[in-house]
C-alpha positions, 0 to 999 in steps of 0.5 A: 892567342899567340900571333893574334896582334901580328895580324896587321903586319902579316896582313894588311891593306895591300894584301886586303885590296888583292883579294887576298883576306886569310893565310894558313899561318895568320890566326883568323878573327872569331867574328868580323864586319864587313863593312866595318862598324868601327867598334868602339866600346865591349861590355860581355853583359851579366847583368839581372834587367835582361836575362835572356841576354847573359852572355852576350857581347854589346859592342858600340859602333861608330860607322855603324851608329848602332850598339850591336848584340853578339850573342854568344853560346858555347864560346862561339858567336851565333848571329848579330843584332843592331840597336839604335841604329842611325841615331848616334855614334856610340863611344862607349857601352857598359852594364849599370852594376845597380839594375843591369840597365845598358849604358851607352855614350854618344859621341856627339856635340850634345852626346849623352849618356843614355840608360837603356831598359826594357819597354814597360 
């Protein structure tokens, strides 16, 4: 992605608070939020215990205190889903290489790891 990491410094905040949110010479994020979830964690899920989620971007959200589902077809990001949400700040999401359970880290004085499946 050429120019992708000059984003911030061609335009930032002063630009953001004057309304100004794009520029013809500034490559554009694929996918936003707005609020901001202040993501913290991606794991593009291959795994076998959720088949119908292949594909799929989890990111785990600080803000937001939710894991959100990207899900994604033909390169491109085609809605969003919330998990979990308001329960804890996730840190980190990653896929069990054993089973393809989700595994997320709270960020928490008694944070966790939590393996998440699906409901028998």
């Amino acid at each position: 992605m050429t120019g992708g990491h000059l984003r911030r410094k061609l335009l930032g905040r002063p630009d953001e608070r004057d309304g100004i949110t794009a520029r013809g010479d500034v490559e554009q994020p694929v996918y936003y939020w707005d609020p901001i979830i202040a993501p913290s964690g991606l794991v593009f899920y291959e795994g076998e215990m959720f088949p119908a989620w292949r594909g799929d971007a989890f990111i785990g959200g600080l803000a937001s205190r939710a894991l959100v589902r990207l899900p994604i077809r033909d390169g491109r990001v085609v809605g969003g889903a919330r998990y979990l949400q308001g329960e804890n700040r996730i840190r980190d999401v990653d896929v069990s290489q054993g089973d393809g359970a989700l595994m997320i880290l709270t960020d928490a004085d008694n944070g966790a790891l939590v393996r998440l499946t699906p409901k028998p």
